[in-house]
Gaussian input, Z-matrix of N, CA and C with variables (Angstrom, degrees):
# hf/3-21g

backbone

0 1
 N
 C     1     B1
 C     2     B2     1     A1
 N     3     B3     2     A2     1     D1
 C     4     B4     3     A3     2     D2
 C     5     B5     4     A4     3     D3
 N     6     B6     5     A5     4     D4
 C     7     B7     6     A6     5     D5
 C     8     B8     7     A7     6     D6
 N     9     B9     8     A8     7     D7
 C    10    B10     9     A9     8     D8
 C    11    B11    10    A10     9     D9
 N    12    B12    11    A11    10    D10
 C    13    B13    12    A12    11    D11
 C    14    B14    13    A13    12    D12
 N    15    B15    14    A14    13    D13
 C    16    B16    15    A15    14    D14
 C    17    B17    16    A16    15    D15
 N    18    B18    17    A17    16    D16
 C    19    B19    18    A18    17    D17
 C    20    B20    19    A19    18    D18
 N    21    B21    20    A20    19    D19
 C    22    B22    21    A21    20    D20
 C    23    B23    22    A22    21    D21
 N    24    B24    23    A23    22    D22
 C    25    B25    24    A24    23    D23
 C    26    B26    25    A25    24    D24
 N    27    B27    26    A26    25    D25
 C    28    B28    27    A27    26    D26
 C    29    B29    28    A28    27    D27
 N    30    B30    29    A29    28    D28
 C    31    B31    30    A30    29    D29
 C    32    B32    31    A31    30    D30
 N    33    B33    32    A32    31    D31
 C    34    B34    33    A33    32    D32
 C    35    B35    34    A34    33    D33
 N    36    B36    35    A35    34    D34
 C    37    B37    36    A36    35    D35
 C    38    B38    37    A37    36    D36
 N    39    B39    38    A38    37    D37
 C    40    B40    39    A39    38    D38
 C    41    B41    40    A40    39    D39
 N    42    B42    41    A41    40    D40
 C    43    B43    42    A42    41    D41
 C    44    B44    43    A43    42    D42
 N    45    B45    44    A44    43    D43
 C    46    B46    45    A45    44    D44
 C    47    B47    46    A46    45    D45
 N    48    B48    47    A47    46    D46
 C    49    B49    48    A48    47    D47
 C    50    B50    49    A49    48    D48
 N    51    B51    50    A50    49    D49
 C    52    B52    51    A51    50    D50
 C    53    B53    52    A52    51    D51
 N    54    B54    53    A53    52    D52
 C    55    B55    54    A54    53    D53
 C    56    B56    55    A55    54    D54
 N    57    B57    56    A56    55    D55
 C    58    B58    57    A57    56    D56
 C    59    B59    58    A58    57    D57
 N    60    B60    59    A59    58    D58
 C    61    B61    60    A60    59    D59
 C    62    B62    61    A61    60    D60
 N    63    B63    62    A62    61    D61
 C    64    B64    63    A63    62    D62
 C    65    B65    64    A64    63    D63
 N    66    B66    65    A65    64    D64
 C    67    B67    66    A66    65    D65
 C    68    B68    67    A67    66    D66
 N    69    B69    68    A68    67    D67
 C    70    B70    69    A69    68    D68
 C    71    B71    70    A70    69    D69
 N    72    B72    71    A71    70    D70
 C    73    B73    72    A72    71    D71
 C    74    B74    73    A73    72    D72
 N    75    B75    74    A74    73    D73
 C    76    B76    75    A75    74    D74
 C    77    B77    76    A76    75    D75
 N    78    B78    77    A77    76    D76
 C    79    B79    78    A78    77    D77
 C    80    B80    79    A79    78    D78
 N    81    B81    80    A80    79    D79
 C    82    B82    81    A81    80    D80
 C    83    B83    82    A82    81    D81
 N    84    B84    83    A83    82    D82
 C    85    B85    84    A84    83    D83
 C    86    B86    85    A85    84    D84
 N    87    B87    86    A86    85    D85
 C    88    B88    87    A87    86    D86
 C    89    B89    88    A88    87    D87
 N    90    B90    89    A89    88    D88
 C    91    B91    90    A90    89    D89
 C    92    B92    91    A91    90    D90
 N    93    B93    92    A92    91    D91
 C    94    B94    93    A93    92    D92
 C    95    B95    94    A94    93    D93
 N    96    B96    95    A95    94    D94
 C    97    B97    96    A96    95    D95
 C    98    B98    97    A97    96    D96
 N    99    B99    98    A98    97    D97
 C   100   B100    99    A99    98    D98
 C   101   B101   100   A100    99    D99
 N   102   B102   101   A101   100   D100
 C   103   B103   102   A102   101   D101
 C   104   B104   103   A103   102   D102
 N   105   B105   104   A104   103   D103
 C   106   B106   105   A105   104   D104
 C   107   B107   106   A106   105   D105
 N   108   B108   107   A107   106   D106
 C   109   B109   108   A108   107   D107
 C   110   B110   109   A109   108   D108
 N   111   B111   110   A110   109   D109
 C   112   B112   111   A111   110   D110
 C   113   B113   112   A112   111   D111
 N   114   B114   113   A113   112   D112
 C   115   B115   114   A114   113   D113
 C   116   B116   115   A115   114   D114
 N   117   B117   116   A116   115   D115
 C   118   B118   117   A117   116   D116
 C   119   B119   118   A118   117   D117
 N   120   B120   119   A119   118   D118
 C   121   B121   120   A120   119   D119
 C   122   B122   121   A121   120   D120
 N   123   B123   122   A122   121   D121
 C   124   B124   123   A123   122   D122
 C   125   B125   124   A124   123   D123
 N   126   B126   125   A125   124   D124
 C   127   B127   126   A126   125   D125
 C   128   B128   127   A127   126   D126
 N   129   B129   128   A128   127   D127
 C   130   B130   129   A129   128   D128
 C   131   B131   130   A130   129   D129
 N   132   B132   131   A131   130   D130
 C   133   B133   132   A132   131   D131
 C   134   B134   133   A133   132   D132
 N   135   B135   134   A134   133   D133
 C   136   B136   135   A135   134   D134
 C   137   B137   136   A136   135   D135
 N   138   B138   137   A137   136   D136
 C   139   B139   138   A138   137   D137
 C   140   B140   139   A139   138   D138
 N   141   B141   140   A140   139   D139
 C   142   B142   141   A141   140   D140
 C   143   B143   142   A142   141   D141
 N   144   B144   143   A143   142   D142
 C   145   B145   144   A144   143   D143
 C   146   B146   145   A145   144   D144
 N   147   B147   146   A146   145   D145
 C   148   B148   147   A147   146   D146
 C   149   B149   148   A148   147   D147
 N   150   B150   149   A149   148   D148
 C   151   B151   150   A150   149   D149
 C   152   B152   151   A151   150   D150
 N   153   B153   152   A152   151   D151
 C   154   B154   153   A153   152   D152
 C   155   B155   154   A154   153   D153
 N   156   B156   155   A155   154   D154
 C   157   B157   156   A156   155   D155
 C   158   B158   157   A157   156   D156
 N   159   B159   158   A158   157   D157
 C   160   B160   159   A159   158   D158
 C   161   B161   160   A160   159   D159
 N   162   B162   161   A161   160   D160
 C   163   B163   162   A162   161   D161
 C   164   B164   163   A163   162   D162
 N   165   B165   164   A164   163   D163
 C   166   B166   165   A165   164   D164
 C   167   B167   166   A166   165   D165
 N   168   B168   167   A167   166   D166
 C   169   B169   168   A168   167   D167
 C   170   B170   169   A169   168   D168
 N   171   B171   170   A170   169   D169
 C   172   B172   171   A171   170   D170
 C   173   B173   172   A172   171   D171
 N   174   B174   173   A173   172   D172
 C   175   B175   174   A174   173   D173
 C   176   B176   175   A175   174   D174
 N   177   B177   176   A176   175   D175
 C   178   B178   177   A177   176   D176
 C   179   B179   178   A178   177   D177
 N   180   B180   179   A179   178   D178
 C   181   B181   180   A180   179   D179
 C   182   B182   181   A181   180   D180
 N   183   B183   182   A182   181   D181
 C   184   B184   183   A183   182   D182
 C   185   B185   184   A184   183   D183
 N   186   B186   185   A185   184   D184
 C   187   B187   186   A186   185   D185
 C   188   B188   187   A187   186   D186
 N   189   B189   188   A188   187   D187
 C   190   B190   189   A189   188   D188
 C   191   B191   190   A190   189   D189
 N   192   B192   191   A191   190   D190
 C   193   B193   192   A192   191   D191
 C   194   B194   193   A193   192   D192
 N   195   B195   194   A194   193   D193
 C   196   B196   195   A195   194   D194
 C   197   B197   196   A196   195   D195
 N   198   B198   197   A197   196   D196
 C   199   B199   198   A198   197   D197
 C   200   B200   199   A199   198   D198
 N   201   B201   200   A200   199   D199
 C   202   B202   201   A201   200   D200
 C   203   B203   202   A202   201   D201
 N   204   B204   203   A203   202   D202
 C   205   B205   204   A204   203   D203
 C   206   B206   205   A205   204   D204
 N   207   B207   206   A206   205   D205
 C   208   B208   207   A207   206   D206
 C   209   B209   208   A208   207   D207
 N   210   B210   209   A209   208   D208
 C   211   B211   210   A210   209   D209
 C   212   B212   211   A211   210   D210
 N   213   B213   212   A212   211   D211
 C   214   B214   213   A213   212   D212
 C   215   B215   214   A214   213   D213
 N   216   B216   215   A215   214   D214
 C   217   B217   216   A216   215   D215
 C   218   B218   217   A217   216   D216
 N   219   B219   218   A218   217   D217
 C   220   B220   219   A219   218   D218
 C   221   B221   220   A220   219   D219
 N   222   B222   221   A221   220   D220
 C   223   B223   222   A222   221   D221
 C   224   B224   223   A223   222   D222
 N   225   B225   224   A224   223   D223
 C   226   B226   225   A225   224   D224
 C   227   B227   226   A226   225   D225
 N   228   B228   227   A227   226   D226
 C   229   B229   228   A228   227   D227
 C   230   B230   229   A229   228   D228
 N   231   B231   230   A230   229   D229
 C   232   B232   231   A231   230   D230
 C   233   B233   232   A232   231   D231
 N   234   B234   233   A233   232   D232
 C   235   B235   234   A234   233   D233
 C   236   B236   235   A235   234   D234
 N   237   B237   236   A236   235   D235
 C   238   B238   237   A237   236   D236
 C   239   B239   238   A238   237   D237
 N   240   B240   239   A239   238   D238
 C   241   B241   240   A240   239   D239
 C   242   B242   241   A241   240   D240
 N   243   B243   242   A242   241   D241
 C   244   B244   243   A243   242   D242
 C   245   B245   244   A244   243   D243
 N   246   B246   245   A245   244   D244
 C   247   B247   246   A246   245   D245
 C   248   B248   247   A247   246   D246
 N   249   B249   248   A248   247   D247
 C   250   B250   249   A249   248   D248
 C   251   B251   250   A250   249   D249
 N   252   B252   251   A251   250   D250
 C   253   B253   252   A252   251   D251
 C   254   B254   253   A253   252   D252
 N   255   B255   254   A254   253   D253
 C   256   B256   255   A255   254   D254
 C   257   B257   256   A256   255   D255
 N   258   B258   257   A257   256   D256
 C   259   B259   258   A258   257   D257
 C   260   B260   259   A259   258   D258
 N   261   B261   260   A260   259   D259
 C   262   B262   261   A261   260   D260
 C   263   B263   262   A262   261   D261
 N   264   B264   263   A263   262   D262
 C   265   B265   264   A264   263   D263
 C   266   B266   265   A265   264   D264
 N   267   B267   266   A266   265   D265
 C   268   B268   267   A267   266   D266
 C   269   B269   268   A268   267   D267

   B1=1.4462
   B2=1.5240
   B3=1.3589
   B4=1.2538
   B5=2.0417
   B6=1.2111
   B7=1.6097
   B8=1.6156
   B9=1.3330
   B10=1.4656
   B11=1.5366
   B12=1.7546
   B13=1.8254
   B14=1.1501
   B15=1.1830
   B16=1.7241
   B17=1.6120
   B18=1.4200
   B19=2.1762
   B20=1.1829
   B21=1.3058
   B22=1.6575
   B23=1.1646
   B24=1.1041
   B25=1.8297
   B26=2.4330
   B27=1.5224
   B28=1.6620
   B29=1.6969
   B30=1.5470
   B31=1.4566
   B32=1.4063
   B33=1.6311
   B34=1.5333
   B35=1.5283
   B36=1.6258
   B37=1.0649
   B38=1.7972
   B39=1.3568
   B40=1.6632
   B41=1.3477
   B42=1.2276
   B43=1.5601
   B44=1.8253
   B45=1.2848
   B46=1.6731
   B47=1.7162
   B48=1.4153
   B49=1.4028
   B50=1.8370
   B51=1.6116
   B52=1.4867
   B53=1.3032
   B54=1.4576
   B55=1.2081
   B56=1.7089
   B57=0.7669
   B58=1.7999
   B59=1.3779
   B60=1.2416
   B61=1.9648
   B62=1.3326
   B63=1.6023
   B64=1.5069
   B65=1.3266
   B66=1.5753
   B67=1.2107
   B68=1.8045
   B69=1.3875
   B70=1.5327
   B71=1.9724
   B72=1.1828
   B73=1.3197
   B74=1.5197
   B75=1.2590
   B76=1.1084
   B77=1.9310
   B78=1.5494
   B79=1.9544
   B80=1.7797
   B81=1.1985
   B82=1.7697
   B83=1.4392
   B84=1.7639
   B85=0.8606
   B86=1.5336
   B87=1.3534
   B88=1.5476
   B89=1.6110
   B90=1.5481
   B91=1.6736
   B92=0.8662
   B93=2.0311
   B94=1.9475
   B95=1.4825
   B96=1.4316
   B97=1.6066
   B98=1.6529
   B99=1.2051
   B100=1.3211
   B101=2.1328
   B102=1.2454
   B103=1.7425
   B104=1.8234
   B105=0.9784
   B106=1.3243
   B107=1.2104
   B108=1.4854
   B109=1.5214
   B110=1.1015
   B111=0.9428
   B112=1.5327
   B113=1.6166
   B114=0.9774
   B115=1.2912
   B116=1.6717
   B117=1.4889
   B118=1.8369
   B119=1.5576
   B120=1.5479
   B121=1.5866
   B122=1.1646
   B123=1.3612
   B124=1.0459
   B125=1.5915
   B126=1.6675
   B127=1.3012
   B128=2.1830
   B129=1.3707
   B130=1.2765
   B131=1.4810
   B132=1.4038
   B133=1.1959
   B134=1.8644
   B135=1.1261
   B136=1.4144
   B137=1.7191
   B138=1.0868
   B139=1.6419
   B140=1.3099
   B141=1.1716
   B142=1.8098
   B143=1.6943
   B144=2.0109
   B145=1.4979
   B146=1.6112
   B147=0.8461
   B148=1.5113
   B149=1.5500
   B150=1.3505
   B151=1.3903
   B152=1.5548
   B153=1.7163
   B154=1.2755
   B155=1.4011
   B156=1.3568
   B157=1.2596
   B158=2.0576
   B159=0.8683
   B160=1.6729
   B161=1.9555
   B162=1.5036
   B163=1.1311
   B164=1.5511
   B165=1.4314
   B166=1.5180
   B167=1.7457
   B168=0.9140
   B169=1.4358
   B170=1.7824
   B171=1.3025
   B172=1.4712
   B173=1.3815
   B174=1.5289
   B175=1.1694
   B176=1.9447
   B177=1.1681
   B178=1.8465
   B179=1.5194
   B180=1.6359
   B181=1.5590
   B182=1.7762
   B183=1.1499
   B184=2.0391
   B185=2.0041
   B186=1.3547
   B187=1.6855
   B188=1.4317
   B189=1.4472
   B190=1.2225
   B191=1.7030
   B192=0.8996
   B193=1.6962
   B194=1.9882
   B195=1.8968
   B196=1.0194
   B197=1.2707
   B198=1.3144
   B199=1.4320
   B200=1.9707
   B201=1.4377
   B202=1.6713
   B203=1.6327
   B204=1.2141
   B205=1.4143
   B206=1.3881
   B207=1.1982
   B208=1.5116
   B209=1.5822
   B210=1.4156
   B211=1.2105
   B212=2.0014
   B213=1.5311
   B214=0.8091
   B215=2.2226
   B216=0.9016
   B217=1.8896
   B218=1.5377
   B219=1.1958
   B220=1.4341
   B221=1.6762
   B222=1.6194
   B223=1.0190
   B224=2.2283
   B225=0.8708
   B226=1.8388
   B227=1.3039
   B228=1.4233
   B229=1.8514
   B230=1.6132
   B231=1.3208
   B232=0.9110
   B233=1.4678
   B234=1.2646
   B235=1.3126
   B236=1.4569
   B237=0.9284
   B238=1.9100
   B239=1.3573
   B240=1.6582
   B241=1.8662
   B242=1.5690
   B243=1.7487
   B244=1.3386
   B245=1.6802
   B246=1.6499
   B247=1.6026
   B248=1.4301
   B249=1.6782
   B250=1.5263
   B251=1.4818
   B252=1.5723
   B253=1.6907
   B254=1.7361
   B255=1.2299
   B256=1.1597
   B257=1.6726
   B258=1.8137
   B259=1.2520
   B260=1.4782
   B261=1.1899
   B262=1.6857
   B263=1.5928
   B264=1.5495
   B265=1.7637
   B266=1.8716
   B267=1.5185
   B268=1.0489
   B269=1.5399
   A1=108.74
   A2=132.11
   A3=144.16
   A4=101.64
   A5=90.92
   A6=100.09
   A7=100.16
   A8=136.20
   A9=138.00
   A10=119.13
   A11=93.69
   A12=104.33
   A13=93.18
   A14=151.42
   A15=138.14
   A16=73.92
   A17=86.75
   A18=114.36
   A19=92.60
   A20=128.71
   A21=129.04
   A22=106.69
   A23=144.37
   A24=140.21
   A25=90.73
   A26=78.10
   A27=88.43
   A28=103.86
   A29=122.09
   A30=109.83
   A31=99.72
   A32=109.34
   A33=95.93
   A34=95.21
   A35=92.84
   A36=116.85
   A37=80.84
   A38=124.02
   A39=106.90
   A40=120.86
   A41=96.72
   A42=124.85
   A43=98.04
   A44=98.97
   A45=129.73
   A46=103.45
   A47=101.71
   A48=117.85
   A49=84.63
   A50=117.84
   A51=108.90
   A52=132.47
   A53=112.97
   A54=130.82
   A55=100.30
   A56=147.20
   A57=138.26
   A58=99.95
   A59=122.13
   A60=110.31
   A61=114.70
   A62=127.55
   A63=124.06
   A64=118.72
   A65=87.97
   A66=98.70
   A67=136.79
   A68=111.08
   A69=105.44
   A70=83.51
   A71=115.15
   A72=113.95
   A73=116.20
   A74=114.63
   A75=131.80
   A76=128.87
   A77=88.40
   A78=92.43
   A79=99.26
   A80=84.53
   A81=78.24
   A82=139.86
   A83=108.66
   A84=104.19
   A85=114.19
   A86=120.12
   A87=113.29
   A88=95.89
   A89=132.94
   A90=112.37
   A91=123.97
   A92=106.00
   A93=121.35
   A94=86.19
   A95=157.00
   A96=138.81
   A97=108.13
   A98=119.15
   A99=136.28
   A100=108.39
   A101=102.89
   A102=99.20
   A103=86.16
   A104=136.11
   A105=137.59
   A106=131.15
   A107=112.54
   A108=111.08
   A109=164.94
   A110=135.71
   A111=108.40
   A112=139.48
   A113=132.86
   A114=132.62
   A115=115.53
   A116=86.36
   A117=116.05
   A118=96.68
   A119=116.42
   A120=108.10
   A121=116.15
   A122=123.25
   A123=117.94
   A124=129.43
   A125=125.23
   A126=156.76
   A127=87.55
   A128=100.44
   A129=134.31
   A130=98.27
   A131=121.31
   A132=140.31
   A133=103.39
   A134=121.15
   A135=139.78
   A136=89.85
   A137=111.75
   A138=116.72
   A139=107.71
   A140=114.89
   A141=125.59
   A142=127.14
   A143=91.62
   A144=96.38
   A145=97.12
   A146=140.51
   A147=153.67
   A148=117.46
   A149=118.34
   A150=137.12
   A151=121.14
   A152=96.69
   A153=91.61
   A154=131.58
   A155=111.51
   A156=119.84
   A157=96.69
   A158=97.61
   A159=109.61
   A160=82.94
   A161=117.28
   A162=123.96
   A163=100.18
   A164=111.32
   A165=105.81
   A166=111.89
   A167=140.10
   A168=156.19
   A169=76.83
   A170=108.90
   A171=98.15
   A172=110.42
   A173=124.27
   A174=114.09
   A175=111.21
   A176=84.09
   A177=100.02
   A178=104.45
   A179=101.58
   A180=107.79
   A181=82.96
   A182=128.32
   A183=105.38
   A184=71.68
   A185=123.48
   A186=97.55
   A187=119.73
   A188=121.27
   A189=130.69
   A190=121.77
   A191=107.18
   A192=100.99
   A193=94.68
   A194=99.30
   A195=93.25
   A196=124.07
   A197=123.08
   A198=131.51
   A199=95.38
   A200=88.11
   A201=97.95
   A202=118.63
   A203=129.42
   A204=116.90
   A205=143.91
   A206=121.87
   A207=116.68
   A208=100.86
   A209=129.19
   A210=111.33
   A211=73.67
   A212=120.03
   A213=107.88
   A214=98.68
   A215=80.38
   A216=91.26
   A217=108.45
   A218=118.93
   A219=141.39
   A220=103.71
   A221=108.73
   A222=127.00
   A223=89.94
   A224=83.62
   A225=86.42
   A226=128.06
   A227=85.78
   A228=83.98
   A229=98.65
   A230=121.95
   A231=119.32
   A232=134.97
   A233=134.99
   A234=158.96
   A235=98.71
   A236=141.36
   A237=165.57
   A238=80.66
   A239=101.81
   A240=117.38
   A241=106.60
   A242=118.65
   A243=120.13
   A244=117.74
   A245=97.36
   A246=107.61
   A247=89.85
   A248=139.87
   A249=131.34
   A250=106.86
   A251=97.01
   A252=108.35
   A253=108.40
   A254=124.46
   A255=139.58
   A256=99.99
   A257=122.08
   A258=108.82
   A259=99.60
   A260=107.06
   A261=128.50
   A262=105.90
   A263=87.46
   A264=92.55
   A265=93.46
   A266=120.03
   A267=128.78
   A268=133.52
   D1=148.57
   D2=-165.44
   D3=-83.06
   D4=119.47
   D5=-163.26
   D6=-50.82
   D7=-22.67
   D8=-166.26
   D9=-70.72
   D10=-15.38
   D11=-156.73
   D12=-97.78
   D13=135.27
   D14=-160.08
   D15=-139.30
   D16=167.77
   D17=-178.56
   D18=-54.26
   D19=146.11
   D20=145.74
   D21=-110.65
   D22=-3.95
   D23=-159.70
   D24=-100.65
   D25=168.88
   D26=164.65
   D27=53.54
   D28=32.39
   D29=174.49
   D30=-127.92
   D31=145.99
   D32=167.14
   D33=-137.17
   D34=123.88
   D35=70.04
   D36=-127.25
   D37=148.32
   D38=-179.98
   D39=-84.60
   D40=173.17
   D41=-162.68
   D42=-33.11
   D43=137.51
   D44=157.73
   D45=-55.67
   D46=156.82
   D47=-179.43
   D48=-78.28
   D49=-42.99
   D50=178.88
   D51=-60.64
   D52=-38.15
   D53=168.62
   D54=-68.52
   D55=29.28
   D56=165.28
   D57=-148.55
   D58=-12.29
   D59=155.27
   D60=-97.56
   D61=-12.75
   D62=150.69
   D63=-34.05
   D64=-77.58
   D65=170.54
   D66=-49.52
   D67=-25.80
   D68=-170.67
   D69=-84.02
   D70=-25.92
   D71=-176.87
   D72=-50.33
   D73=-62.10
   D74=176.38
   D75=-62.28
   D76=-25.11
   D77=156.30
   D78=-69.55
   D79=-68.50
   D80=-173.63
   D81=-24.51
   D82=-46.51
   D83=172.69
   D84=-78.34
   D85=-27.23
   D86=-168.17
   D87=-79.57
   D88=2.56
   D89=165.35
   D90=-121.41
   D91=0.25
   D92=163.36
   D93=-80.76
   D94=-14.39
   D95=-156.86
   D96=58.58
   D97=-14.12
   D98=-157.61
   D99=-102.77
   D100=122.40
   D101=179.82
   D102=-99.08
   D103=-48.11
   D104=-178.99
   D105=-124.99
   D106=87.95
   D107=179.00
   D108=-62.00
   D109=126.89
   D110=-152.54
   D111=-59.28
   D112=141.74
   D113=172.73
   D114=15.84
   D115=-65.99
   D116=-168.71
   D117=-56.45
   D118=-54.09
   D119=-167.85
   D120=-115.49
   D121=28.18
   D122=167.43
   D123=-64.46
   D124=-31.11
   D125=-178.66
   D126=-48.63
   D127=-57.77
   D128=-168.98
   D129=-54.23
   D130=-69.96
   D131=-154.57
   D132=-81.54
   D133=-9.06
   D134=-156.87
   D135=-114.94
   D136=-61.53
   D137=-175.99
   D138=-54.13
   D139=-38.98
   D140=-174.95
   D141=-70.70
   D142=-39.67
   D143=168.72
   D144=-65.87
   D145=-50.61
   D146=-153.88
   D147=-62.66
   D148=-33.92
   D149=170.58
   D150=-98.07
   D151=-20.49
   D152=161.32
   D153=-89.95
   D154=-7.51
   D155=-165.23
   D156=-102.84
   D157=1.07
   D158=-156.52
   D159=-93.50
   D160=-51.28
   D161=-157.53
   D162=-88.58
   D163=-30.86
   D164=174.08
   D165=-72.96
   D166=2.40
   D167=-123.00
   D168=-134.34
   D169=-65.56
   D170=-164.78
   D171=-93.46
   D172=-6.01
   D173=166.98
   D174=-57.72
   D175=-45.33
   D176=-168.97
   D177=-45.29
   D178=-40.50
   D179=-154.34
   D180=-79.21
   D181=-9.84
   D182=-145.77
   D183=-117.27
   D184=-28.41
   D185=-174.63
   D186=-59.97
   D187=157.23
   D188=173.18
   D189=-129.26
   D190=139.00
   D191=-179.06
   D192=-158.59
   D193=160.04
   D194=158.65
   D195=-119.36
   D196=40.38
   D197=-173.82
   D198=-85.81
   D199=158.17
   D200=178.70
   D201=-73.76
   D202=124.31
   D203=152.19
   D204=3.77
   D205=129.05
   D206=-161.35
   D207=-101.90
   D208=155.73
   D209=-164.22
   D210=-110.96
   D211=166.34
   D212=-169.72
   D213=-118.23
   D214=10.77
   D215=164.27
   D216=-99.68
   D217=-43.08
   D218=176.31
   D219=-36.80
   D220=-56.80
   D221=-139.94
   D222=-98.61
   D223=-44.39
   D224=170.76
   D225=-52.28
   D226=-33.18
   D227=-165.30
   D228=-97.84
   D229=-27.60
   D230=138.40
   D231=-19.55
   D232=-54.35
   D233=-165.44
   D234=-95.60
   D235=-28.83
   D236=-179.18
   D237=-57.97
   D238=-79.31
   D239=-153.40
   D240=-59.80
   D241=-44.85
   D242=174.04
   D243=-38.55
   D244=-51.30
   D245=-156.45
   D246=-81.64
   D247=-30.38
   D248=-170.06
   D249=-71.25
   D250=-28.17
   D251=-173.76
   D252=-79.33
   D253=-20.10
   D254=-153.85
   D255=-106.30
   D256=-35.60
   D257=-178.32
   D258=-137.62
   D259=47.99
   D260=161.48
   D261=-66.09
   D262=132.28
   D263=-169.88
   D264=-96.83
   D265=133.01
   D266=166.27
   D267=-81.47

C-alpha cells in the first residue's frame, strides 16, 4: 500500500470528508503513475478521485468492528517513534 494513504476506519472522531479525498487522491495517483495529469486526462483523473472517495465514504459508514477507538494523537506519535526508530542514524 502507498505509505501516504494512512487507516481511516476505527477513529473517533472519524475520518474528514478531507481526509477520504486525500486519500482517494493518493490511490489515484499511485495507479495513474501520474501526480498531475495532463490536460487530456484530467476530466478522467478528477472523476476517479471523486468516485473513489464517494465509495470509500460508504465503505467507512457500512464497516463494523468491536475493537475500541483509535485516538488519533495516540496513533502519530506512535508513527514519530516507528519512523525515528526506522531512520536512526548509527
Amino acid at each position: 500500500m502507498c505509505r501516504n494513504i494512512h487507516t481511516l476506519h476505527i477513529f473517533e472522531p472519524a475520518a474528514t470528508d478531507d481526509e477520504v479525498e486525500a486519500a482517494a487522491l493518493q490511490y489515484v495517483r499511485k495507479i495513474s503513475g501520474s501526480t498531475k495529469p495532463s490536460q487530456v486526462n484530467a476530466e478522467a483523473f478528477d472523476r476517479a478521485v471523486a468516485e473513489i472517495a464517494h465509495i470509500t465514504r460508504h465503505l467507512l459508514e457500512d464497516l463494523v468492528t468491536t475493537a475500541p477507538p483509535k485516538d488519533r494523537e495516540v496513533e502519530a506519535q506512535k508513527a514519530k517513534e516507528r519512523s525515528a526508530k526506522r531512520f536512526a542514524t548509527v
